[in-house]
PQR file with spaces between the fields and no chain letter, atoms N, CA, C, O and H, PARSE charges and radii, in Angstrom:
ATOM       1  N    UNK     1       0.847   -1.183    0.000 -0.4000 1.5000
ATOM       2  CA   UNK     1       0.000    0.000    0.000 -0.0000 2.0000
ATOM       3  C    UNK     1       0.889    1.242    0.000  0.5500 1.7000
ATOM       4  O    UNK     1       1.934    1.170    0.647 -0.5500 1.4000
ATOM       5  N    UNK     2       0.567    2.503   -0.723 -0.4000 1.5000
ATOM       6  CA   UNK     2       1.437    3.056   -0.648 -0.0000 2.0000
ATOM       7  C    UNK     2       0.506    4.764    0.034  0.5500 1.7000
ATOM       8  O    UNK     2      -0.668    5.092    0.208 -0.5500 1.4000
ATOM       9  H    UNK     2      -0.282    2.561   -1.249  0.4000 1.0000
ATOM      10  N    UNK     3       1.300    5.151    0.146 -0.4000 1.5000
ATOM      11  CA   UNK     3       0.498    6.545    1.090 -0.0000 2.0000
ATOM      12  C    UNK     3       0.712    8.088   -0.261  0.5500 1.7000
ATOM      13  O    UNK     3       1.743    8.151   -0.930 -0.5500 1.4000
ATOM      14  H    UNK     3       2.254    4.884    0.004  0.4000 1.0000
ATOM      15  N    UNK     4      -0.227    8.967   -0.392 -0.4000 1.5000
ATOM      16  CA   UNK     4      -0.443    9.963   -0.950 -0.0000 2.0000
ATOM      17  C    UNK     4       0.144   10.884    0.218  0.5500 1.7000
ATOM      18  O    UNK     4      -0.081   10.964    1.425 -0.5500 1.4000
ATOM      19  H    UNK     4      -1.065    8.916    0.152  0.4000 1.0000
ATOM      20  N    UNK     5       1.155   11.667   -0.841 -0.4000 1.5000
ATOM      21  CA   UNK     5       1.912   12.830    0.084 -0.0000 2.0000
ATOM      22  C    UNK     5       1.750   14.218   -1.135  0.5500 1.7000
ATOM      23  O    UNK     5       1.668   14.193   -2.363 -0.5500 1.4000
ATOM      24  H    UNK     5       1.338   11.602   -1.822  0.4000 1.0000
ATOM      25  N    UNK     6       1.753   15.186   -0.297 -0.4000 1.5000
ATOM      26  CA   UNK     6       2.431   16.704   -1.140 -0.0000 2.0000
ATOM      27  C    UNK     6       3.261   16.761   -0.239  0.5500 1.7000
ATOM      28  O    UNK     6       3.198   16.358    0.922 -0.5500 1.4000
ATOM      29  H    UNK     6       1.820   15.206    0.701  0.4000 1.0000
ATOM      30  N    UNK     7       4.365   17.474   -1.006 -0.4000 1.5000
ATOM      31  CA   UNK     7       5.732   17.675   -0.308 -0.0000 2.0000
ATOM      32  C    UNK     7       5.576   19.071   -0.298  0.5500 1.7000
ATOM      33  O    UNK     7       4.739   19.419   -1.131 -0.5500 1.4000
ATOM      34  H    UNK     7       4.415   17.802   -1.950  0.4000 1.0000
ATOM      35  N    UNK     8       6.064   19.990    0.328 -0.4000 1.5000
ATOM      36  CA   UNK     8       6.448   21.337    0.850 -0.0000 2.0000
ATOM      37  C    UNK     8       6.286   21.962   -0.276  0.5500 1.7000
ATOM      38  O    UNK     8       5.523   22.927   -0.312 -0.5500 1.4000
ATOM      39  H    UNK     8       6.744   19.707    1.005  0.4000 1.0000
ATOM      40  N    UNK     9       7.022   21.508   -1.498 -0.4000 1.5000
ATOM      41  CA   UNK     9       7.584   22.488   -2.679 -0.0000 2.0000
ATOM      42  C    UNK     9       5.631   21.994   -3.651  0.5500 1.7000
ATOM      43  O    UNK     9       5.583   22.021   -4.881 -0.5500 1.4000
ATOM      44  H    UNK     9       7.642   20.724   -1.468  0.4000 1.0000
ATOM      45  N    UNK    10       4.552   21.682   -2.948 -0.4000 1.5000
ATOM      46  CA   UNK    10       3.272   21.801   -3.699 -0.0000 2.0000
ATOM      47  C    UNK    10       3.412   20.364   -4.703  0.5500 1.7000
ATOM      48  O    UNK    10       3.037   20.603   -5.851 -0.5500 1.4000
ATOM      49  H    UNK    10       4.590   21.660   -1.949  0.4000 1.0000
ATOM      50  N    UNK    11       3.750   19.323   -4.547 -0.4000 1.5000
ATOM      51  CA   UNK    11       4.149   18.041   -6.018 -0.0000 2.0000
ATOM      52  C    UNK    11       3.697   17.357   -4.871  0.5500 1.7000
ATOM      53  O    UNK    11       3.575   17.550   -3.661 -0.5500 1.4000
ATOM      54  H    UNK    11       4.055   19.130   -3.614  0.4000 1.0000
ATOM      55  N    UNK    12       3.453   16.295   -5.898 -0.4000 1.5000
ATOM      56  CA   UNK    12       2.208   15.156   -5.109 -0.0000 2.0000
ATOM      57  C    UNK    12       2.862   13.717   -5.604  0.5500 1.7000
ATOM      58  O    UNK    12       3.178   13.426   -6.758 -0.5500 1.4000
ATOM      59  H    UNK    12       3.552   16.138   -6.881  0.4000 1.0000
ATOM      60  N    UNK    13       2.962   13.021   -4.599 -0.4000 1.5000
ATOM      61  CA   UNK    13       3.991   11.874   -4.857 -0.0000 2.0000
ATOM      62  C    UNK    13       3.236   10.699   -3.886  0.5500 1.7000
ATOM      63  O    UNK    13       2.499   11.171   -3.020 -0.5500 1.4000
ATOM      64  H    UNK    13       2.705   13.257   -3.662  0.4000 1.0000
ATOM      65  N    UNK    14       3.350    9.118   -3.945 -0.4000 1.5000
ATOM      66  CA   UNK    14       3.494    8.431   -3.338 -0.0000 2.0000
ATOM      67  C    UNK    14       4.193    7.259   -2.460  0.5500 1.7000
ATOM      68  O    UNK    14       4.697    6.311   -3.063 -0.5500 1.4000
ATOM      69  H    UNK    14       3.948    8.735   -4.648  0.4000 1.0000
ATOM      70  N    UNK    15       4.222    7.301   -1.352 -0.4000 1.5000
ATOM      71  CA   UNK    15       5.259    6.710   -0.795 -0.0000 2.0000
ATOM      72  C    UNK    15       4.831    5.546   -0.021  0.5500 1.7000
ATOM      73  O    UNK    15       3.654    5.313    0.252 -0.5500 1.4000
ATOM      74  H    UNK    15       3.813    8.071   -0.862  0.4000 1.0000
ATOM      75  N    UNK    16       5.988    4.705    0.379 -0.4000 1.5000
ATOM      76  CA   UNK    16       5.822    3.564    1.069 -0.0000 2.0000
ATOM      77  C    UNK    16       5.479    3.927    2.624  0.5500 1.7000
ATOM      78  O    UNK    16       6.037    4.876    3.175 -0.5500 1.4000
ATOM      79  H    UNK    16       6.945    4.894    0.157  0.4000 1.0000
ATOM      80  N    UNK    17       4.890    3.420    3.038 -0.4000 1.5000
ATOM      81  CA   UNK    17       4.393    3.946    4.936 -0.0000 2.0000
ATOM      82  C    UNK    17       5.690    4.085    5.686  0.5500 1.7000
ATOM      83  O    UNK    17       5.756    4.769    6.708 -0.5500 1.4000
ATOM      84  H    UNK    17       4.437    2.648    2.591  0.4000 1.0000
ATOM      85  N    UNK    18       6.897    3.332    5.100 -0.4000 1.5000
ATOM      86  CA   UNK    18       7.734    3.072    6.049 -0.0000 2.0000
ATOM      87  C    UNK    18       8.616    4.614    5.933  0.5500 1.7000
ATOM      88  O    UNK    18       9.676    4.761    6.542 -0.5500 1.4000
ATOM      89  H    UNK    18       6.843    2.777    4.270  0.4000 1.0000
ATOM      90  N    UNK    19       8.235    5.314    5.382 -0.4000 1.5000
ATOM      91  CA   UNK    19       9.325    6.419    4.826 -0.0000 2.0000
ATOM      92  C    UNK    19       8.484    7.576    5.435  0.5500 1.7000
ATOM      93  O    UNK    19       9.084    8.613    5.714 -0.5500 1.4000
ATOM      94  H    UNK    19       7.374    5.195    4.887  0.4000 1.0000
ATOM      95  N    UNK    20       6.979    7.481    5.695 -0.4000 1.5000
ATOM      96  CA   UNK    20       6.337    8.775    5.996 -0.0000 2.0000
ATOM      97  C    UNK    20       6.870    9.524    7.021  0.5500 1.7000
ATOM      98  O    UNK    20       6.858   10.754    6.959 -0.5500 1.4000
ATOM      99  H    UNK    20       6.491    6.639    5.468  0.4000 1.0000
ATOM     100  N    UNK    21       7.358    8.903    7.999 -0.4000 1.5000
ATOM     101  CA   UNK    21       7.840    9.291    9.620 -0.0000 2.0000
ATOM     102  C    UNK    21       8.754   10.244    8.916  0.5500 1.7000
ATOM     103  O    UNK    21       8.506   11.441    8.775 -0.5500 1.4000
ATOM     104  H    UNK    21       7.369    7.904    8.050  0.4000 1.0000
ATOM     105  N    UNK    22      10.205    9.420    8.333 -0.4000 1.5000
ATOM     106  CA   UNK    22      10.955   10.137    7.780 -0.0000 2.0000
ATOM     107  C    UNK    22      10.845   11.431    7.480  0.5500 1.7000
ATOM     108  O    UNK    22      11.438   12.394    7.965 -0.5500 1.4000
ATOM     109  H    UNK    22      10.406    8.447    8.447  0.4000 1.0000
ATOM     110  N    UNK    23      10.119   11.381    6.723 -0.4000 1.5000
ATOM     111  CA   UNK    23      10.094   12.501    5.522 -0.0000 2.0000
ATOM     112  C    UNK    23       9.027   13.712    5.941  0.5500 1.7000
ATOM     113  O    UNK    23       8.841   14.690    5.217 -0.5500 1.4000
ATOM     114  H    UNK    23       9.637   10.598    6.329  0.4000 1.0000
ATOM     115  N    UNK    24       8.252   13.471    7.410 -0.4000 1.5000
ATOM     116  CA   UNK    24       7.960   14.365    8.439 -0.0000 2.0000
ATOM     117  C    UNK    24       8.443   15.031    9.236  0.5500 1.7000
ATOM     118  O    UNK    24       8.245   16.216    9.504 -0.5500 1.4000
ATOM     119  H    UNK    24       8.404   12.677    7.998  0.4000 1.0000
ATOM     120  N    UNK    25       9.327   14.066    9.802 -0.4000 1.5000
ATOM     121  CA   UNK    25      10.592   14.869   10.560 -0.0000 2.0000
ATOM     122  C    UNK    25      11.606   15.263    9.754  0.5500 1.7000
ATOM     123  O    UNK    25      12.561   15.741   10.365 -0.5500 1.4000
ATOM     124  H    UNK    25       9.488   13.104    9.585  0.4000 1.0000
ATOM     125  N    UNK    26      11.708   15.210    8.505 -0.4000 1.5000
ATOM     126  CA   UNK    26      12.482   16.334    7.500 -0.0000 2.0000
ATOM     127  C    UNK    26      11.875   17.459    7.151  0.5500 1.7000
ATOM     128  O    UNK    26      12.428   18.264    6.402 -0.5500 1.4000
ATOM     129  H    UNK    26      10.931   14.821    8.008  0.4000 1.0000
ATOM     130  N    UNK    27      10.749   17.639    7.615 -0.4000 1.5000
ATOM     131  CA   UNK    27       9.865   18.419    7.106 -0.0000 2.0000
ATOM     132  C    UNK    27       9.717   18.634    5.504  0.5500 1.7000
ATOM     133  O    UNK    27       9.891   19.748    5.008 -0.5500 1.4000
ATOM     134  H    UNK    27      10.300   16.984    8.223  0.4000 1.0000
ATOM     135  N    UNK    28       9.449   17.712    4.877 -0.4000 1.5000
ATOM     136  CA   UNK    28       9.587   17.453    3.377 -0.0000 2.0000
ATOM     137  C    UNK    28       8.102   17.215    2.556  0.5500 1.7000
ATOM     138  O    UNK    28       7.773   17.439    1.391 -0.5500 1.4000
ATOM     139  H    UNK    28       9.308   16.808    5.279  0.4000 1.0000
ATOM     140  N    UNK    29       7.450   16.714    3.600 -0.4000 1.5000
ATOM     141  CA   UNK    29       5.639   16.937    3.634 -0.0000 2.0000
ATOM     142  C    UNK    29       5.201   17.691    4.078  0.5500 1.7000
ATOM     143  O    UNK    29       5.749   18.073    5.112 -0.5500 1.4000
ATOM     144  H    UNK    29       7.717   16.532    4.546  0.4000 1.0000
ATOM     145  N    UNK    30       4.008   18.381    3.653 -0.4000 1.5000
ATOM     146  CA   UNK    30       2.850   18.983    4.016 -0.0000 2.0000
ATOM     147  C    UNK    30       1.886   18.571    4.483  0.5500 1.7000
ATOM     148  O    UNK    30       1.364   18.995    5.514 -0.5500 1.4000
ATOM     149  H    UNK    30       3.562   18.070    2.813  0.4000 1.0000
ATOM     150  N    UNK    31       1.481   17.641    3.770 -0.4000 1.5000
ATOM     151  CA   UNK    31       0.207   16.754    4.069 -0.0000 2.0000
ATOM     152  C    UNK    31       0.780   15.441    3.702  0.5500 1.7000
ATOM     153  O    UNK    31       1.905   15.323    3.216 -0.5500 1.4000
ATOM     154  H    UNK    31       1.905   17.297    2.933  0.4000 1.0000
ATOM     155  N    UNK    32      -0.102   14.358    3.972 -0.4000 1.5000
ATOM     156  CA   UNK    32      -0.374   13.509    3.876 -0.0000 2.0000
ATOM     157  C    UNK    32      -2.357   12.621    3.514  0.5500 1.7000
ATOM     158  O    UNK    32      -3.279   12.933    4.267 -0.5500 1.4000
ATOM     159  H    UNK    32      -1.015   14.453    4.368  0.4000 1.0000
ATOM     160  N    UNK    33      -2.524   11.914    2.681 -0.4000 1.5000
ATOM     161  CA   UNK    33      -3.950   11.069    2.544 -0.0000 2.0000
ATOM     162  C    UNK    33      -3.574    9.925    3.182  0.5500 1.7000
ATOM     163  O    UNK    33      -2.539    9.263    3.107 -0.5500 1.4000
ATOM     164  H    UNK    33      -1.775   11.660    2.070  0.4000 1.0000
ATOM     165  N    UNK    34      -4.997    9.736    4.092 -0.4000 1.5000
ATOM     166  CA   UNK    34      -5.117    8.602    4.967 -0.0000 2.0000
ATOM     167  C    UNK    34      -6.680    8.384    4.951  0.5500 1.7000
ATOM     168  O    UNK    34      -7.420    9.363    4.847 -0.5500 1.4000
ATOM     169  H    UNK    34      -5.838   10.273    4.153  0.4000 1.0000
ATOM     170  N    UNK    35      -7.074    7.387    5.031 -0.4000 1.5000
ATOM     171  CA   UNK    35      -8.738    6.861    4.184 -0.0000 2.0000
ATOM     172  C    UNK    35      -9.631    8.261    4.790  0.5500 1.7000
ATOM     173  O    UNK    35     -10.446    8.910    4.135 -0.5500 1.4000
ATOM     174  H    UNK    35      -6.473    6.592    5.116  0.4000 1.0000
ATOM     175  N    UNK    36      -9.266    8.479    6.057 -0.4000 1.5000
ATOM     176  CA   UNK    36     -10.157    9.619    6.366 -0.0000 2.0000
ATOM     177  C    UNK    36     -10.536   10.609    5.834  0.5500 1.7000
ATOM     178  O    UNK    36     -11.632   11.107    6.094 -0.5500 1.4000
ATOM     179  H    UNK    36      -8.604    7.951    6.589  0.4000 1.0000
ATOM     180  N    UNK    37      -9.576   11.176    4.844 -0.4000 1.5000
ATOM     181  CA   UNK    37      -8.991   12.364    4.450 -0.0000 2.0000
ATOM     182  C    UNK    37      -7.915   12.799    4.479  0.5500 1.7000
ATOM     183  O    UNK    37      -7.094   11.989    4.911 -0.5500 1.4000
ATOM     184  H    UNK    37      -8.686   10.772    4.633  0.4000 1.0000
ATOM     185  N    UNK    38      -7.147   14.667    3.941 -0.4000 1.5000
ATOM     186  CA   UNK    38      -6.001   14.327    3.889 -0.0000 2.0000
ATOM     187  C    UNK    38      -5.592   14.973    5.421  0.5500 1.7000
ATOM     188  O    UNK    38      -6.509   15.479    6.067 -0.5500 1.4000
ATOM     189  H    UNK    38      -7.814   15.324    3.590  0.4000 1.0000
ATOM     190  N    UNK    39      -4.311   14.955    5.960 -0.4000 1.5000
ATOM     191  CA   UNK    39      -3.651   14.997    7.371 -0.0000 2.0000
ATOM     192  C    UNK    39      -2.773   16.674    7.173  0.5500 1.7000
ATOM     193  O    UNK    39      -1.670   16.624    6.627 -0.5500 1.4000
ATOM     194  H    UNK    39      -3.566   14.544    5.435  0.4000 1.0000
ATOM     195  N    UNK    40      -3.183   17.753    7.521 -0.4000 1.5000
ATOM     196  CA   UNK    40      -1.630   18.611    7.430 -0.0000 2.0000
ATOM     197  C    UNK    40      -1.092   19.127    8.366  0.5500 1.7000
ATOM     198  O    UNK    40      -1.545   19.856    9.248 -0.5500 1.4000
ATOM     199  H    UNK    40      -4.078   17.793    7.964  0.4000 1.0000
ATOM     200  N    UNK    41       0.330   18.583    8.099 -0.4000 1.5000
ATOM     201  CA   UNK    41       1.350   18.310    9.452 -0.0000 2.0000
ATOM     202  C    UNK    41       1.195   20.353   10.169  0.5500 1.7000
ATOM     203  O    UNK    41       1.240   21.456    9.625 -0.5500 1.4000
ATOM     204  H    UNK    41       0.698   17.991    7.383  0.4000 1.0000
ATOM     205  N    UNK    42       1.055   19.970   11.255 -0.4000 1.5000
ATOM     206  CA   UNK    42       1.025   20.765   12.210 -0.0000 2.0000
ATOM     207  C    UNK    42      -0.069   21.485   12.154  0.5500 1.7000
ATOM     208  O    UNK    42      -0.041   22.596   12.681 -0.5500 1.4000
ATOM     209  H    UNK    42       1.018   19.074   11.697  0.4000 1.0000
ATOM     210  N    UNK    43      -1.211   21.048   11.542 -0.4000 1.5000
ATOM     211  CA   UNK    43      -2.292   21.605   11.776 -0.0000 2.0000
ATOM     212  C    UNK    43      -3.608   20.113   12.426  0.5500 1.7000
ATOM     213  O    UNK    43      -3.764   19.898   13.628 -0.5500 1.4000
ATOM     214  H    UNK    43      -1.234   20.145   11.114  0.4000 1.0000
ATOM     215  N    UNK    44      -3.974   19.722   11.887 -0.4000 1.5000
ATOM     216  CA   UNK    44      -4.383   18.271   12.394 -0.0000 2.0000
ATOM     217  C    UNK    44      -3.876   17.117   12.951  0.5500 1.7000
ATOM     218  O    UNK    44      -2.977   16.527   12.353 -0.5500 1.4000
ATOM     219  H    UNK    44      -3.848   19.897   10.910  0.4000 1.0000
ATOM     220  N    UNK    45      -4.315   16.686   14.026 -0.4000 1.5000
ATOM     221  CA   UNK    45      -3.848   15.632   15.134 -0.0000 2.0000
ATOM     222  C    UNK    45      -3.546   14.537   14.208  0.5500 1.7000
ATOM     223  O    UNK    45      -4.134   14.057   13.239 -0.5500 1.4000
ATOM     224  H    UNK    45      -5.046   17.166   14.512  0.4000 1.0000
ATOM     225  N    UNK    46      -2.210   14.240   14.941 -0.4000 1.5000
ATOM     226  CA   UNK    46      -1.291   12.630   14.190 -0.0000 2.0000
ATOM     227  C    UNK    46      -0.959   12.345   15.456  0.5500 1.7000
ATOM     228  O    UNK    46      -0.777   13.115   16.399 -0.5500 1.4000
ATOM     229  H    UNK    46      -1.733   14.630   15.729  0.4000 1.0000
ATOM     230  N    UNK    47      -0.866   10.697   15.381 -0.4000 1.5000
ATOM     231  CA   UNK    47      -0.190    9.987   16.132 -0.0000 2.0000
ATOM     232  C    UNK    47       1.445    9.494   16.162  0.5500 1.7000
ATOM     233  O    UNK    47       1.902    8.844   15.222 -0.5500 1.4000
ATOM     234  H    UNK    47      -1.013   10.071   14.615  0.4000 1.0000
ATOM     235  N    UNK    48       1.811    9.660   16.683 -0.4000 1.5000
ATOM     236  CA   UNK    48       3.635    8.975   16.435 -0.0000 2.0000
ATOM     237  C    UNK    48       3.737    7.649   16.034  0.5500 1.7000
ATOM     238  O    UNK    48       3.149    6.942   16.853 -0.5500 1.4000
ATOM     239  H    UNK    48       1.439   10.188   17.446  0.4000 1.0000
ATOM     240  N    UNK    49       4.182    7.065   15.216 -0.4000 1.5000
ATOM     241  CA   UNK    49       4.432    5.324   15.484 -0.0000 2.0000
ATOM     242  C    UNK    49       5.477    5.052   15.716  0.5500 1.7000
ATOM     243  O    UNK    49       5.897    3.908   15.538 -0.5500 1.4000
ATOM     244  H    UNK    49       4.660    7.639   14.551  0.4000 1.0000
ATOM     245  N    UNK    50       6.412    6.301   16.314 -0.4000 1.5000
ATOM     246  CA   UNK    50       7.924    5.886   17.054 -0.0000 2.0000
ATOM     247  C    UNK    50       7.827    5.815   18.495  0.5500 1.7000
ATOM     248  O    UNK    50       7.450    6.677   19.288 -0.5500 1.4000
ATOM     249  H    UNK    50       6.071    7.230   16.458  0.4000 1.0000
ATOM     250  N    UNK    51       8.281    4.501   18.716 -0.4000 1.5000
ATOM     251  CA   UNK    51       8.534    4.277   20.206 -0.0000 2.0000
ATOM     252  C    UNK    51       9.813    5.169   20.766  0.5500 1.7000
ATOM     253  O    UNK    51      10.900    5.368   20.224 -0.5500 1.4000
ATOM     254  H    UNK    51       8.587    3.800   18.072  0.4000 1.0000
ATOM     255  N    UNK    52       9.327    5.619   21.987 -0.4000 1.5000
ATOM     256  CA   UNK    52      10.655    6.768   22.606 -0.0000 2.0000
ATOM     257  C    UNK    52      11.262    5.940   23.247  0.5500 1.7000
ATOM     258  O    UNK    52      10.344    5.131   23.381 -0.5500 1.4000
ATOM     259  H    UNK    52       8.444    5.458   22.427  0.4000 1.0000
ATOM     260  N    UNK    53      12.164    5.464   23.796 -0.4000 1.5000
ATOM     261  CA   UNK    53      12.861    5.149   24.799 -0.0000 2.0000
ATOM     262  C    UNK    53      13.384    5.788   26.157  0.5500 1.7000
ATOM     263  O    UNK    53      14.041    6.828   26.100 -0.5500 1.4000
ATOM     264  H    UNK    53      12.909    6.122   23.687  0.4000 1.0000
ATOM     265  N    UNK    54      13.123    5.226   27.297 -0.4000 1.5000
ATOM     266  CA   UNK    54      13.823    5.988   28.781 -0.0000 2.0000
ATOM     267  C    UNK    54      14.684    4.825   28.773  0.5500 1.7000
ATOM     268  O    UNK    54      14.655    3.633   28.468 -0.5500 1.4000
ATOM     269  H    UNK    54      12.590    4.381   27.343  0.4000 1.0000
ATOM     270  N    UNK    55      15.682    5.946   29.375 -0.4000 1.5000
ATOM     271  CA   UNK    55      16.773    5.107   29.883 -0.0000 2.0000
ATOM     272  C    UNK    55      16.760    5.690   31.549  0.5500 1.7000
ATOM     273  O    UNK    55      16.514    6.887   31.695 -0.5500 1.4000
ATOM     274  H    UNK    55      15.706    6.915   29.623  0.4000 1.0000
ATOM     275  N    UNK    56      16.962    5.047   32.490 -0.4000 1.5000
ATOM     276  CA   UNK    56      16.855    5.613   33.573 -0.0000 2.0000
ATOM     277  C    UNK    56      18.500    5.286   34.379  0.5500 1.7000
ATOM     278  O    UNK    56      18.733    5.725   35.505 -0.5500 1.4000
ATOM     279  H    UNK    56      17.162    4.075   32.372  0.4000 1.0000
């Protein structure tokens, strides 16, 4: 399955899920499509799918 992105520079591309995180924290997306509708980063609620780690 692959995920619907616009990237920053307005171009509309699709990517593999495993790269979205990525290419969020590059700030290289704008949005993202997810069945709901589309997602735009820092305006509508996302979830992380990175686990944080404590080290204590």
């Amino acid at each position: 399955m692959l995920i619907q992105v616009q990237y920053s520079n307005q171009q509309f591309d699709f990517v593999k899920p495993y790269l979205l995180d990525d290419l969020i924290d590059e700030e290289k997306v704008s949005k993202f499509r997810r069945a709901s509708g589309w997602v735009t980063i820092g305006v509508d609620p996302m979830r992380s799918t990175r686990r944080v780690s404590c080290t204590n």
